[in-house]
C-alpha positions in Angstrom: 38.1 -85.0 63.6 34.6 -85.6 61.8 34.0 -88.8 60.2 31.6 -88.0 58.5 31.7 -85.3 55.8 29.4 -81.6 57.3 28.2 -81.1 54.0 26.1 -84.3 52.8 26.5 -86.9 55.7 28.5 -89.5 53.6 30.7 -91.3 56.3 34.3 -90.9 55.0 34.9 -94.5 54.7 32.3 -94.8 51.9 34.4 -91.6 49.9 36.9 -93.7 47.5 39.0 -90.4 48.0 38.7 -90.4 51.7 38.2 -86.4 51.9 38.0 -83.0 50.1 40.8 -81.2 49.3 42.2 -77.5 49.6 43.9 -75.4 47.1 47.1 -77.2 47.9 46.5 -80.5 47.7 46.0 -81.4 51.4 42.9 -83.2 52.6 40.4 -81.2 54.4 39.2 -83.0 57.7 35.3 -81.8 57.0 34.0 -82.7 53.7 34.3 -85.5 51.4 35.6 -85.2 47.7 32.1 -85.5 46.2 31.4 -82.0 48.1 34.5 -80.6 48.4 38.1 -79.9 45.7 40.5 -78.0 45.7 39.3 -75.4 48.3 35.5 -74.9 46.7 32.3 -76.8 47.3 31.9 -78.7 44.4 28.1 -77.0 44.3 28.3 -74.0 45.4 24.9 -72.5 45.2 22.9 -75.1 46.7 20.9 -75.3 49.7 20.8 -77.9 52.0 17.2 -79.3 50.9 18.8 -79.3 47.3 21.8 -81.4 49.0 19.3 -83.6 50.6 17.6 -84.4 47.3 20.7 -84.7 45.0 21.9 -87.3 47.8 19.0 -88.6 47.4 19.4 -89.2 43.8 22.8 -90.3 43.8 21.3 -93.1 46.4 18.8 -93.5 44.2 21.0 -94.5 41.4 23.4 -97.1 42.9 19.9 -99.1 44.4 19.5 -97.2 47.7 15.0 -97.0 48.2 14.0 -93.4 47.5 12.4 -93.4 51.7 16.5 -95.0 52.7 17.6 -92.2 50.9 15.3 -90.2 53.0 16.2 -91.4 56.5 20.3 -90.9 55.5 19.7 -87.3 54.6 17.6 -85.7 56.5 20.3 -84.9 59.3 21.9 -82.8 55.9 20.3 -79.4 57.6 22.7 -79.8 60.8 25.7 -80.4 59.5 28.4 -77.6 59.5 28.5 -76.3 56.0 24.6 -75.2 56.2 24.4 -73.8 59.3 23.8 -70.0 59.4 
């Protein structure tokens, strides 16, 4: 089992919902509830560089430094969800 979501690196202890869920209701064991509800990504469309930044911005926001922020996203690219 991952512990830490594929989509945007968040370990799932820091996810106050502890994981993602599908359709019905049961937790998905690779990405957090920030990224992932109800069987969709939560964002669709983006790419992982526009993961990395809005991670970035949500770091941003609760005090992280914009070059922290940096360092904790840029494994983004090799998680799961944006491999192709």
């Amino acid at each position: 089992m991952n512990t830490k979501c594929q989509s945007c690196d968040i370990p799932f202890t820091k996810d106050s919902s502890n994981r993602g869920t599908e359709e019905n209701g049961d937790l998905n064991n690779s990405y957090c509830s920030y990224c992932y509800e109800n069987g969709a990504f939560l964002q669709p469309d983006f790419t992982a560089t526009q993961m990395q930044n809005h991670c970035i911005t949500q770091l941003k926001k609760k005090g992280v430094p914009r070059f922290l922020g940096w360092l904790f996203t840029r494994g983004i690219p090799k998680l799961d969800r944006w491999k192709s």
